[in-house]
N, C-alpha and C positions, 0 to 999 in steps of 0.2 A: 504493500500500500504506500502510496506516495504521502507520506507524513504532513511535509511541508504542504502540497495542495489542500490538504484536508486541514490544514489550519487556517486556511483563509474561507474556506468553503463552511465551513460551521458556525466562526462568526456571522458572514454574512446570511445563515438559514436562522440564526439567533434575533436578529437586527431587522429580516425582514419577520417572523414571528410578531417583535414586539410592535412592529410598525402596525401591525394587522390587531392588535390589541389595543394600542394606543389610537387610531381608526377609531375601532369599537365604540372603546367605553371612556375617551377623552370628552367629549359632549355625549351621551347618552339620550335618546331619543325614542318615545315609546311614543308613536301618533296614534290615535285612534283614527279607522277611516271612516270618513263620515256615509252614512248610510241613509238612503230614503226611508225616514222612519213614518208608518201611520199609526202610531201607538197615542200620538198628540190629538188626530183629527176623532179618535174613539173614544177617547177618555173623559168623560166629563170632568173640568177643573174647579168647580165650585164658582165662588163672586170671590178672586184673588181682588189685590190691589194693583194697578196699571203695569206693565211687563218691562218696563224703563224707566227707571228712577234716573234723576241727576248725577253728576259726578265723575270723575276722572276714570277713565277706563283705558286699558293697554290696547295699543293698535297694533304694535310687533316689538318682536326683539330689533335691537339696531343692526346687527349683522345679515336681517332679512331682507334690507331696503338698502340697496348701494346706490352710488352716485347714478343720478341719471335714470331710475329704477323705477315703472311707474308701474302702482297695483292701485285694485279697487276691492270693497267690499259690503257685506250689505251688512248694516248694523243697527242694533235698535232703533229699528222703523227706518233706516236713514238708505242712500245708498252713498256711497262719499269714494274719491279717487282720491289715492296718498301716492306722493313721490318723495325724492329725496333732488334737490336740486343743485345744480352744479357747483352751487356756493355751501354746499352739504346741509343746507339745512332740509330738513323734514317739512312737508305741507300737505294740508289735507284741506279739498272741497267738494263742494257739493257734484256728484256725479256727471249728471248730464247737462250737455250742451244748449245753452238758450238758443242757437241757430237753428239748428235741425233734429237736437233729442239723441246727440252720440253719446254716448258714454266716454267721458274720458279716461275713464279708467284702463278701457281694454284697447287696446291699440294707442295713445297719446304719448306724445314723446316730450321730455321735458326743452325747454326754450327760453332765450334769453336768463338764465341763471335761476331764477326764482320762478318759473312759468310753464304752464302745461298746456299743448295744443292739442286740439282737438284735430283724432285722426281721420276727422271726416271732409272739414275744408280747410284745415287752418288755423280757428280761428284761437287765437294764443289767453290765457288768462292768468294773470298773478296770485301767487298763493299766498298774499299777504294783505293786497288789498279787496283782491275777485275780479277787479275789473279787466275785462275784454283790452286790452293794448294792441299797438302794432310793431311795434320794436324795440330793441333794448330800454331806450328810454322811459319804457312805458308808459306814452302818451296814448291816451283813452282813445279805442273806436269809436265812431260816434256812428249809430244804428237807429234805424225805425223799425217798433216794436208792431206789431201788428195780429187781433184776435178776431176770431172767426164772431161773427156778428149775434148768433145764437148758435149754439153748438147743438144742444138739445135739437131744434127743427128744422137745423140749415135752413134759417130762411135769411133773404138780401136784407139790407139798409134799405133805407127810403132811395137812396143811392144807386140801390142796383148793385150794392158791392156784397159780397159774400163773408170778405176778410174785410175789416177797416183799421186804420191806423188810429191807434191809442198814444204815442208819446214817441219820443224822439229824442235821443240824446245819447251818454254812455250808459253801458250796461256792464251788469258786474254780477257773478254767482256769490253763493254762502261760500265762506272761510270758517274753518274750525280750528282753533288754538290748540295749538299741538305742543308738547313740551320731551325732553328727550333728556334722559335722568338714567345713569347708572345700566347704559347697553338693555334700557326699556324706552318705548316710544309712546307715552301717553296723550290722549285727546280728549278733552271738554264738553262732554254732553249736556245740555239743559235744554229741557223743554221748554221754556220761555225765554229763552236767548240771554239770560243771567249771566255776567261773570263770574270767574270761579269766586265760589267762598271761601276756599284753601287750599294750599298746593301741596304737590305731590312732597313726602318726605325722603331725604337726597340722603338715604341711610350710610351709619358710619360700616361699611362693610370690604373696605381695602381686602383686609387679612380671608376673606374666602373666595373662593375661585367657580367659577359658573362650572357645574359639572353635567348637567341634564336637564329634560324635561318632557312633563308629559300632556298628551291633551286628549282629551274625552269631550265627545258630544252627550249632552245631556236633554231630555224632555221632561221640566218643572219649570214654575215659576220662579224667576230672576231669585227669587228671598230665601229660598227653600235652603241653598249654597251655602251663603255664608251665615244661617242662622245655626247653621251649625256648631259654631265656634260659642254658640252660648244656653247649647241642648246638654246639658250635664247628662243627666238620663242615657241617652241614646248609645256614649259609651258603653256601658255596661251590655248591653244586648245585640249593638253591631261591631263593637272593634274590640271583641275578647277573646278572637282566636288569635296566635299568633300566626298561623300559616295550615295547608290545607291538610297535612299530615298528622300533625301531633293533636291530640283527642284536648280540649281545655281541661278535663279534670288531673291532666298531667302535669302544663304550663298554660299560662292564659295570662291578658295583659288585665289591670287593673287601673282606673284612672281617678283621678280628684281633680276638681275645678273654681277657677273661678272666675267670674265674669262683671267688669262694671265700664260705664259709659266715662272714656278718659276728663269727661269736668265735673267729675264728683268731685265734691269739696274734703272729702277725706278720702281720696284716691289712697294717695301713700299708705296710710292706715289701713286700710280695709285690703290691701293686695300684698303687703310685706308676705315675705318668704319665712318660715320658720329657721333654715339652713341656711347658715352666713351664705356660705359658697354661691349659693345662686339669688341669696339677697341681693349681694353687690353685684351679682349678674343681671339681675331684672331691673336695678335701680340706675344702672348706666342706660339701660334701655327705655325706660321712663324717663329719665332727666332727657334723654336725647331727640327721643319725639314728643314731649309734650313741653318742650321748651318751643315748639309751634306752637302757640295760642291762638292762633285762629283756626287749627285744625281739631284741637280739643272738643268741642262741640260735636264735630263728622267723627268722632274716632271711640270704638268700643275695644276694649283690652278683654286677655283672656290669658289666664295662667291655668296650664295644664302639668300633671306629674304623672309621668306612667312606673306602672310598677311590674315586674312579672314575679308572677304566684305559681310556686310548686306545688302542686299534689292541693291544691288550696288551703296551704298551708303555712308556707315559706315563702315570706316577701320581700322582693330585693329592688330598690328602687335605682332605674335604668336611664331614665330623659327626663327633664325641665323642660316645657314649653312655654313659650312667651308671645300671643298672637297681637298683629294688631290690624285691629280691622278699618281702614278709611276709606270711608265714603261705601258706596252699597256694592261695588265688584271689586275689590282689592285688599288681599291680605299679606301682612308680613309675618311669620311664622316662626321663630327663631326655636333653634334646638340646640340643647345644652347636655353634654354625658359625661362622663368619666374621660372618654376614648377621644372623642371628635366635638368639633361645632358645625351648625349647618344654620342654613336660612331655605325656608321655600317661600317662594312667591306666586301665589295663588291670584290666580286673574280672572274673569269671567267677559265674554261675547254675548251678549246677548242678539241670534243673528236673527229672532223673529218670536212672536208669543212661542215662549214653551218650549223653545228650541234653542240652547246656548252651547257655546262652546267653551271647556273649562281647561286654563293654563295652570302647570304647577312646575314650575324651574326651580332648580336646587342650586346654593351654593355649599361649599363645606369648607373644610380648612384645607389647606397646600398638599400638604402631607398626609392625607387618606389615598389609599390607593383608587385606579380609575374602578376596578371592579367592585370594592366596594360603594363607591359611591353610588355606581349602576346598581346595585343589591341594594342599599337602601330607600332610590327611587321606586325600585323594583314595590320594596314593602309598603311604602307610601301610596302607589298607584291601588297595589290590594285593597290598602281599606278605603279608597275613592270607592272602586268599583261597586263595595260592601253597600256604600251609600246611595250611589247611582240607580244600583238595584232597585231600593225605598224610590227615590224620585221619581224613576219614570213611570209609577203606577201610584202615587197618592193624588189627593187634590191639594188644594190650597184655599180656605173658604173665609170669609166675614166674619165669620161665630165659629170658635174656640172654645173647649172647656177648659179650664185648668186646675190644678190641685196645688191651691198657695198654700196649705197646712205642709206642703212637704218644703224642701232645700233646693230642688230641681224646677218646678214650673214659677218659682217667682223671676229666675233668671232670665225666662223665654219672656214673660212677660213684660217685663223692664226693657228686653230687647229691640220687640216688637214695638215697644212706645216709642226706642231711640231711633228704629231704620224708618220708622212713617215720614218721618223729617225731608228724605229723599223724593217725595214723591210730587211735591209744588207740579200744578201745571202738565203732568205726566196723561192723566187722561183727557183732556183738552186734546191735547198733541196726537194720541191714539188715534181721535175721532176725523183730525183734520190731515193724516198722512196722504193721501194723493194731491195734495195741493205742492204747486211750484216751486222751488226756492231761486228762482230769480225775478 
């Protein structure tokens, strides 16, 4: 055997191995593919509350949108074109075209730096101000606006004319305020065209490294997701297996919680940690986001402890969680152990009643290896699934019972009082979606 060739032949079958691992499970990516589901059109949902609340919502990771890049998507009620323009910034408007009804979404190519044209004639629009331009400069088109005279009876003007001219001047589509925070790209929904009441927080999270993510479609109402993070109860009965194997009376997770709206005036008090260790863990994470004062108000905290139980017997406490919930689709999730740190970032789509799509990107610390990190998205996605299960067959109704005499339903209820807040103007909006936005 030739020695020497086989020492260079082995590192390189090592190096492309690792290359093929490193591939894998350096970003980890579990998509769900989305599916024509009729489980929504069957289901009665009860009298929910309106399917699009207010508030800052993820429109991609930054690395999905490059220079030049132009996507569309249909979004709570909306349908909106996002690019990234050659000046790198990110823009998002309103879809279609006042000329002719193109979509600039699918085919428009970005222009003049900040500008999307329409891939049907032309015609260019800024993503900063809407208005229709002609050249770099962006000096305004100036256009005659023109609607069909009765649409209902096509019948003429006294005229004789079918279409008649309404106005004349520049024209300009909806702009949505887009903000691009930590390799996320969030956008501004309000159903009454509100400025934000609080921005996104620009968490201290250097020291972890994006390692995955995963995404599921889901069929419930927008609420059902994150009111999760203040359903104490529901632990106990859908996330007490560890995994599909081992029986719970062997090991099984156990949780304790707690959940309060971040401007309770005895926040600190009512959330301390009993265990220095993750005292001074939760309270760097409390001074950090709630030194945002105007987000205080949009923002519900949630401290979870899992434990795993032997033979239900033997209790050994595993993770500290630290949720924070702002605004009604976005959560920051922090995870504390022995071994590692992690963050997941839980987002939600809402791409039509009853039909969302849910984001959960992990970071962790440097030094976890890529597979475990993929194993612990792994375990994460399970007890999504657990939940998803529940979603896509409950309703969501006006009338609730609850049991305040116990520890568990006074939290839901508190909850539900803080996410109503999101909803200003939300059904108004529902009723008037086919109408223009130019």
């Amino acid at each position: 055997m030739d020695w020497a060739r086989l020492e260079i032949i082995v590192p390189l079958i090592l190096i492309f191995i690792y290359w093929l691992y490193y591939r894998k499970f350096r970003f980890y990516l579990i998509a769900e593919k989305a599916q024509p589901n009729v489980l929504r059109h069957k289901l009665a949902r009860g009298t929910p509350p309106p399917s699009y609340p207010n508030g800052w919502y993820r429109l991609c990771r930054s690395t999905e949108l490059k220079i030049g890049q132009v996507e569309e998507i249909k979004f709570a009620g909306r349908h909106i074109a996002y690019y990234r323009g050659t000046d790198k910034v990110v823009y998002a408007v309103a879809a279609y075209c006042p000329h002719m009804g193109a979509n600039l979404g699918i085919g428009g190519q970005v222009k003049f730096k900040s500008c999307i044209e329409c891939p049907f004639h032309g015609w260019a629009f800024d993503g900063k101000s809407g208005l229709c331009v002609n050249s770099e400069k962006l000096d305004p088109k100036i256009v005659s606006t023109y609607c069909y005279n009765n649409i209902e009876k096509m019948n003429p003007n006294q005229k004789g004319e079918y279409l008649q001219k309404v106005e004349e001047g520049e024209i300009k589509i909806k702009t949505y305020l887009v903000k691009e925070l930590r390799g996320i790209v969030y956008i501004w929904l309000h159903c009454l065209e509100a400025k934000p009441w609080y921005e996104p927080v620009l968490e201290q999270s250097d020291h972890l490294q994006l390692r995955g993510e995963s995404v599921n479609y889901v069929n419930c109402h927008i609420q059902e997701i994150p009111e999760n993070g203040a359903d104490a109860r529901h632990f106990d009965y859908i996330h007490s297996s560890v995994n599909d194997y081992i029986p719970t009376w062997i090991v099984s997770f156990k949780w304790t919680m707690k959940s309060l709206p971040a401007n309770d005036p005895d926040f600190y008090k009512k959330m301390e940690h009993s265990k220095e260790k993750v005292r001074k863990y939760q309270k760097n994470l409390f001074d950090q986001y709630l030194s945002n004062k105007d987000l205080r108000q949009y923002m519900n905290v949630l401290c979870l402890d899992a434990y795993l139980v032997f033979f239900n017997k033997w209790k050994f406490n595993v993770i500290w969680a630290t949720g924070f919930q702002m605004g009604p689709a976005t959560v920051a999730l922090y995870v504390l152990s022995d071994v590692f740190e992690a963050l997941y970032k839980q987002a939600i789509q809402p791409v039509e009643r009853f039909n969302l799509k849910v984001f959960h990107t992990l970071y962790t610390t440097s030094s976890l290896p890529y597979w475990a990190s993929a194993y612990i998205l792994g375990g994460e996605l399970r007890q999504v699934i657990a939940d998803v299960s529940l979603w896509n067959n409950k309703i969501f109704t006006d009338k609730v019972a609850y049991n305040l005499k116990g520890d568990a339903d006074p939290l839901l209820l508190r909850w539900r009082q803080w996410y109503a807040q999101f909803y200003e103007g939300s059904r108004e909006f529902e009723k008037s979606l086919d109408a223009l936005e130019w």
